[in-house]
N, C-alpha and C positions, 0 to 999 in steps of 0.2 A: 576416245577412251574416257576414264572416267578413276583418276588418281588420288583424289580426297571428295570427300563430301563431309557435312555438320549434321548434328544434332543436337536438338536442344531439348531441356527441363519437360517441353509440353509436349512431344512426340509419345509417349505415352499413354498419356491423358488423350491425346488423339486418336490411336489405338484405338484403345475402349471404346471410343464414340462410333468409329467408324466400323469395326468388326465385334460384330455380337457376340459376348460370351469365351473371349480370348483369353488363353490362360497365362495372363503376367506372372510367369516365374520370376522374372529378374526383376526387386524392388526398385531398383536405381540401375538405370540403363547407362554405358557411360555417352556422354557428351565432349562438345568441343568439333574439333575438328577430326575427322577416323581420319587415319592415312594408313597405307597396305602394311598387313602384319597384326594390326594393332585388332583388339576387341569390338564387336558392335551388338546391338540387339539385332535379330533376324527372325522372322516370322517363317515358320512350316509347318508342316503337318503336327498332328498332333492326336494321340485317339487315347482312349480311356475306358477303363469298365466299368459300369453300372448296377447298383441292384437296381429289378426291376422287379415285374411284376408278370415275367414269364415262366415257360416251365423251367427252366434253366437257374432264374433268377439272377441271370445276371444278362446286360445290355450294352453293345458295345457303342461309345458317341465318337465324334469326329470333330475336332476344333482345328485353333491355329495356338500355338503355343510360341512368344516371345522368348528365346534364347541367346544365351551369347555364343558368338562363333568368331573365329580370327580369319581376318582379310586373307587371302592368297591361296593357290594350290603351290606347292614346293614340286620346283623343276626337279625332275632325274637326272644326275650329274648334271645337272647346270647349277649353278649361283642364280641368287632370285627368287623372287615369285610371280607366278599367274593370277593376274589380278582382273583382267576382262576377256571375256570370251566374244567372240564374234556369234552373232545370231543366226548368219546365217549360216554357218558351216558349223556350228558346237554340233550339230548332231553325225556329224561327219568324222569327228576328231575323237580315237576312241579312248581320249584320255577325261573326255568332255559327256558325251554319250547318253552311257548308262545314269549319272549325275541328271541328267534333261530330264530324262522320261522317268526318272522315279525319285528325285529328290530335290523337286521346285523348293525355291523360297522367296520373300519378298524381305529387301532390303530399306527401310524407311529411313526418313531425311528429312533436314528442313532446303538443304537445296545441296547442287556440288559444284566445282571448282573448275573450270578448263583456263590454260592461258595462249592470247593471243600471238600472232608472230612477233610482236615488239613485247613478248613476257609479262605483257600485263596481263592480272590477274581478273576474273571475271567469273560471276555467282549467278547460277542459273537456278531458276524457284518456280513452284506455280504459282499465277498470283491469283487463282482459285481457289487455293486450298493451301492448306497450314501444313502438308504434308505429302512430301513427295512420294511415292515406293516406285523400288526398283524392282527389276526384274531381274532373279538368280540364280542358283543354284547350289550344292553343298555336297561335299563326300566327307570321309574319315580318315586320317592321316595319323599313324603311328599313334591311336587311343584322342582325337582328338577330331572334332570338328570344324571344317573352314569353308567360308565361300567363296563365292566368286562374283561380278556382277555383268549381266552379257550386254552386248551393243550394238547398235546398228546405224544405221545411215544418218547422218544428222539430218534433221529439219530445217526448214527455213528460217528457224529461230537460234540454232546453235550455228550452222554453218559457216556463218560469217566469222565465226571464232573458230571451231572447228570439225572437222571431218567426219568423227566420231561423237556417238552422245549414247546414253543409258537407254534400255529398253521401260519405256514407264508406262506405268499399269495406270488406269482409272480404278475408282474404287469399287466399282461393278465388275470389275476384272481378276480381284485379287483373289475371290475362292475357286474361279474355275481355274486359274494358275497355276493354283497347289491340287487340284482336286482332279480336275477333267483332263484324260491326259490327248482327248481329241484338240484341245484346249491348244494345246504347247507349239502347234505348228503355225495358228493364226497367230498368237503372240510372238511368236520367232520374226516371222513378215511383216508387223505391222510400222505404223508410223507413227510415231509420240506423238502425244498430244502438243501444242506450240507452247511455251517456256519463256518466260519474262528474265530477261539478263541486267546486271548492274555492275558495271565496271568500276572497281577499286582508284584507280589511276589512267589517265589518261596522257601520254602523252606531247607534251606540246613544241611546236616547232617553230624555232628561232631563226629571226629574218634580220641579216644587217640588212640595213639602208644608207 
């Protein structure tokens, strides 16, 4: 699973670099560390009209638009939030579904959080790239928007912490994500790329003699 993740000052600035022509609504993204509930920026669709220079004069484009959205789907009679979907079955889940197939989004990061069976704490990153994206999703709740971020099988890089991890995009992946929706079922199955970890604490074990 996947229950906080960070962002920091230059994921922004990274944006811009990596996707062409992105519409930063949000001046100041917030940072620190997200945990479920809380605000994040989230990249999706985005289209807009154009004058142009047809008979119509006007031209429809297609971007990715930076927005804020809040962590979680709100359970029905239940307390809580839905904060990861499973990959391989969201399209099965018909609470999960219609969200897949027509309202992708890409969750950016500078890395997220799992902890091991002794509760330590442990930061998994690209050591690639300055910038992780997750792979998402998003509906409308009572006039407001929230995501989710989905998951799958860990790699040989998380496993040993644990079971679960983020479905994560390269960055040649992230317009057919939001865009192509033949797109949604190889990323549902795929296998993350491998993820560099750094453990906080470690702890150590004491031998009388």
């Amino acid at each position: 699973m996947c229950g906080r993740f960070y962002v920091d000052e230059g994921i922004a600035r990274e944006i811009e670099r990596v996707i062409w022509g992105v519409d930063l609504q949000i001046q100041k993204m917030h940072t620190g560390d997200i945990y479920p509930s809380q605000p994040a920026g989230i990249l999706s669709f985005h289209s807009w009209q154009n004058q142009s220079g047809s008979e119509s004069g006007v031209s429809n484009s297609m971007g990715f638009e930076l927005k804020e959205m809040n962590w979680g789907f709100p359970q029905y009679q239940k307390k809580g939030l839905l904060i990861n979907a499973r990959a391989e079955t969201a399209l099965e889940r018909r609470m999960f579904c219609g969200s897949v197939q027509h309202r992708r989004c890409i969750i950016p990061a500078k890395h997220f959080y799992e902890w091991d069976s002794d509760k330590n704490k442990v930061t998994f990153f690209r050591e690639d790239r300055p910038v992780l994206f997750m792979a998402g999703f998003y509906n409308r709740f009572q006039e407001e928007e929230r995501f989710i971020i989905l998951t799958t099988q860990a790699n040989a890089s998380v496993s040993p912490v644990h079971n679960r991890m983020p479905v994560v995009l390269n960055e040649s992946e992230l317009e057919d994500w939001v865009y192509d929706d033949k797109f949604t079922e190889y990323v549902l199955h795929k296998t993350p790329p491998e993820l560099r970890r750094e453990q906080e604490y470690e702890q150590q074990s004491l031998f009388m003699i």
